[in-house]
C-alpha positions as a Markdown table, in Angstrom:
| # | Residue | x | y | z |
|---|---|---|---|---|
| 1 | Unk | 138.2 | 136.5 | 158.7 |
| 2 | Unk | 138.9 | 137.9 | 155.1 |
| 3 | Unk | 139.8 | 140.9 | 154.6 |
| 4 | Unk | 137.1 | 143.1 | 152.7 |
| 5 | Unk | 137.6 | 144.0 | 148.9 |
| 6 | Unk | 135.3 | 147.0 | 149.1 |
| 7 | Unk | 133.4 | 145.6 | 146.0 |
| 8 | Unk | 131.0 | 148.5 | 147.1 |
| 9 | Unk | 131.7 | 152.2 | 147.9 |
| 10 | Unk | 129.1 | 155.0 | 148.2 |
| 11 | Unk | 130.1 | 158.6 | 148.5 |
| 12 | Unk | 129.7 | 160.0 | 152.2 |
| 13 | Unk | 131.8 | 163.4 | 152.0 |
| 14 | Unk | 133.4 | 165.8 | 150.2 |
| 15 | Unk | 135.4 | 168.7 | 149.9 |
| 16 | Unk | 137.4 | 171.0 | 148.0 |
| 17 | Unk | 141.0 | 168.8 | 148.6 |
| 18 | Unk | 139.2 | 165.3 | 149.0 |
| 19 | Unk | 136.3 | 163.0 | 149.2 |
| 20 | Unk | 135.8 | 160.5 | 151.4 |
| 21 | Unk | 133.5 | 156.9 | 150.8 |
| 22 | Unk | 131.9 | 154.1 | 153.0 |
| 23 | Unk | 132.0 | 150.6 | 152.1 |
| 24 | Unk | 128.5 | 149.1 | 151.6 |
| 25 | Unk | 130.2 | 146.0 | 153.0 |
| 26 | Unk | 131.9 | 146.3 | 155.7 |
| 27 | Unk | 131.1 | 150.0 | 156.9 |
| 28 | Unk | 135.0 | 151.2 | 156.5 |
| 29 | Unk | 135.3 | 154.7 | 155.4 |
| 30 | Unk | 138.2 | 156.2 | 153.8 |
| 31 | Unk | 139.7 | 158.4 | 152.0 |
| 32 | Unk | 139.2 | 157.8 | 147.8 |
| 33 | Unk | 142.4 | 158.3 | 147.2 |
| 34 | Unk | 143.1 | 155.4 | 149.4 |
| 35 | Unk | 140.5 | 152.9 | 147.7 |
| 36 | Unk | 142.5 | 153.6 | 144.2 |
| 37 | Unk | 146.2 | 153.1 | 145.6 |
| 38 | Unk | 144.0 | 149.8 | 147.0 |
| 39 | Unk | 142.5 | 148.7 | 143.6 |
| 40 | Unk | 146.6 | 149.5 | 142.0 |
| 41 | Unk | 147.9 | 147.2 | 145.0 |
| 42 | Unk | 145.7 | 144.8 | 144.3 |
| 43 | Unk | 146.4 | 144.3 | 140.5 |
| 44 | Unk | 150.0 | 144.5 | 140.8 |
| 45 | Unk | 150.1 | 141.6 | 143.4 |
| 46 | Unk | 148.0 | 139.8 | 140.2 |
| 47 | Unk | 150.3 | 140.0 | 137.6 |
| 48 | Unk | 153.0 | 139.1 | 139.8 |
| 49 | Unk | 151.1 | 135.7 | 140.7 |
């Protein structure tokens, strides 16, 4: 199975210290914060390819 890219992320909650979205695609939730340090991961491993 591949692992999801969360090309998709809607907004589910939020609060004063974070916010928290759902993948359209596969239904993870997490926090934002998380998706960036994802989308910084992701286009490290890039350049280093």
């Amino acid at each position: 199975m591949n692992e999801c890219k969360h090309p998709r992320v809607q907004i589910v909650s939020r609060d004063e210290d974070s916010e928290f979205v759902e993948c359209l695609e596969c239904g993870d939730i997490f926090e934002s914060s998380e998706f960036k340090d994802m989308n910084i991961e992701e286009t490290k491993l890039k350049k280093e390819s």
